[in-house]
C-alpha positions in Angstrom: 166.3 34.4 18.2 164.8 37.2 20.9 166.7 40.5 20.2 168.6 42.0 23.3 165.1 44.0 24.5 163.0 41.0 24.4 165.8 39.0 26.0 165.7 41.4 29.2 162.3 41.1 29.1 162.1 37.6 29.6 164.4 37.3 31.6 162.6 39.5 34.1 159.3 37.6 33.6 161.6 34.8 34.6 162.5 36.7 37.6 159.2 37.9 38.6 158.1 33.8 38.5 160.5 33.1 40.5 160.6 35.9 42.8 156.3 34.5 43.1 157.4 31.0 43.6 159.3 32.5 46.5 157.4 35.0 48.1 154.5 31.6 48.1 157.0 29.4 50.1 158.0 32.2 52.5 154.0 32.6 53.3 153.8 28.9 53.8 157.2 28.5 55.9 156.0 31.0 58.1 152.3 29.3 58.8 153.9 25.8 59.4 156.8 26.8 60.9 155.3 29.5 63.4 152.3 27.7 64.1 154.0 24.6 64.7 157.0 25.2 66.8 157.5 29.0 66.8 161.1 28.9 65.4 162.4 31.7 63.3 158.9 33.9 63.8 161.2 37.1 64.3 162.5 36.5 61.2 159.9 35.3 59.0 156.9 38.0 60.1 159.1 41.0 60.0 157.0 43.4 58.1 160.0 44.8 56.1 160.1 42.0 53.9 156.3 42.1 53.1 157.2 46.2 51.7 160.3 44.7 50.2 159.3 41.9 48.5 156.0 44.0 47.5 158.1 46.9 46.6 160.3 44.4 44.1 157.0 42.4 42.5 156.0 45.6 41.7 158.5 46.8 39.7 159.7 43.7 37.6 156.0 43.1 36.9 155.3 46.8 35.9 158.8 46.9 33.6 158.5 43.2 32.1 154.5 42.8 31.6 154.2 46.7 30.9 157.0 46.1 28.2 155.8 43.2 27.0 152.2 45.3 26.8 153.3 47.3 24.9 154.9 45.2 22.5 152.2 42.8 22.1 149.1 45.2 22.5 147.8 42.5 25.3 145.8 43.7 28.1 145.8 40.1 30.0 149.0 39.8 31.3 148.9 43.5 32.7 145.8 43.1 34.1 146.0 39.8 35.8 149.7 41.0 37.3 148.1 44.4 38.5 145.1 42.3 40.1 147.4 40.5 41.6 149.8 43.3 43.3 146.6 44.8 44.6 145.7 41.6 46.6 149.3 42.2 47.9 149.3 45.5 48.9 146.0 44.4 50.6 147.4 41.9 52.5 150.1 44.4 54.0 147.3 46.0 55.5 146.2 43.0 56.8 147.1 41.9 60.6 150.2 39.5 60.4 148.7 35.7 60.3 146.4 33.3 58.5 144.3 36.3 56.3 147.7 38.1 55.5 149.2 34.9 54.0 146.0 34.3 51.9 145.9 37.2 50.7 149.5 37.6 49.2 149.5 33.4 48.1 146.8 34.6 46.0 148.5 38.0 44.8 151.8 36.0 44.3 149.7 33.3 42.0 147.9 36.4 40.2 151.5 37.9 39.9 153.2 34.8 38.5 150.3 33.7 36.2 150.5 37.2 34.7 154.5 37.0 34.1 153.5 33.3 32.1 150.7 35.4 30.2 153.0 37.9 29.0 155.5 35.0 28.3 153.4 33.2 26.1 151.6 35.9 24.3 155.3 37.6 23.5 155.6 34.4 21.1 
C-alpha cells in the first residue's frame, strides 16, 4: 500500500494525464470546430486558457514528476515532462492556428508520457 506522500503523488500524475488528455481535445475541438463552421472560436482561442492551462501543466508536472524524481533518482520522467512544457510554452508564442495546436498536442503528449514515466518507475 502507497503511503499518504506517494498517494498525492499519484494522484497528481493522474491529474496531470488527465489535464494532457484534455488540453489534446481542446487543441483538436478548436481546429475542427473553427475551421469547419466557426462556432464557439471566441471561446475556444482565447489566449487565457493557453497561460492557464500552461500555467497548471506546469506546476502538477513540476510537484508530482519532481517528487517522484526525487524519490526514485530517475531523470526520464523529468526530462521528458520538462521537454514537453517547453514545446508549450513555445506554442504560446506561436500565432493562434494550425502551428500553435502542433506545437502544444506534442507538448501535451511529452507532458502526459512523462506523468506515465514517473508512474511506472515509482513501482
Amino acid at each position: 500500500m502507497a503511503t499518504a506522500p506517494n498517494f498525492l503523488r499519484q494522484r497528481l500524475d493522474r491529474a496531470g494525464m488527465v489535464l494532457s488528455g484534455l488540453c489534446a481535445a481542446h487543441c483538436a475541438a478548436t481546429i475542427l470546430v473553427v475551421s469547419g463552421i466557426g462556432f464557439g472560436a471566441q471561446f475556444l482561442l482565447e489566449p487565457s486558457i493557453h497561460k492557464v492551462g500552461l500555467l497548471l501543466a506546469a506546476l502538477i508536472a513540476g510537484v508530482a514528476i519532481g517528487w517522484g524524481a526525487v524519490q526514485h533518482r530517475r531523470r526520464a520522467p523529468f526530462v521528458v515532462a520538462m521537454m514537453g512544457l517547453t514545446f508549450m510554452g513555445g506554442a504560446l508564442a506561436a500565432p493562434h492556428g494550425m502551428y500553435e495546436a502542433v506545437l502544444t498536442i506534442i507538448g501535451v503528449c511529452f507532458v502526459g508520457l512523462g506523468h506515465v514515466l514517473n508512474l511506472r518507475t515509482a513501482h
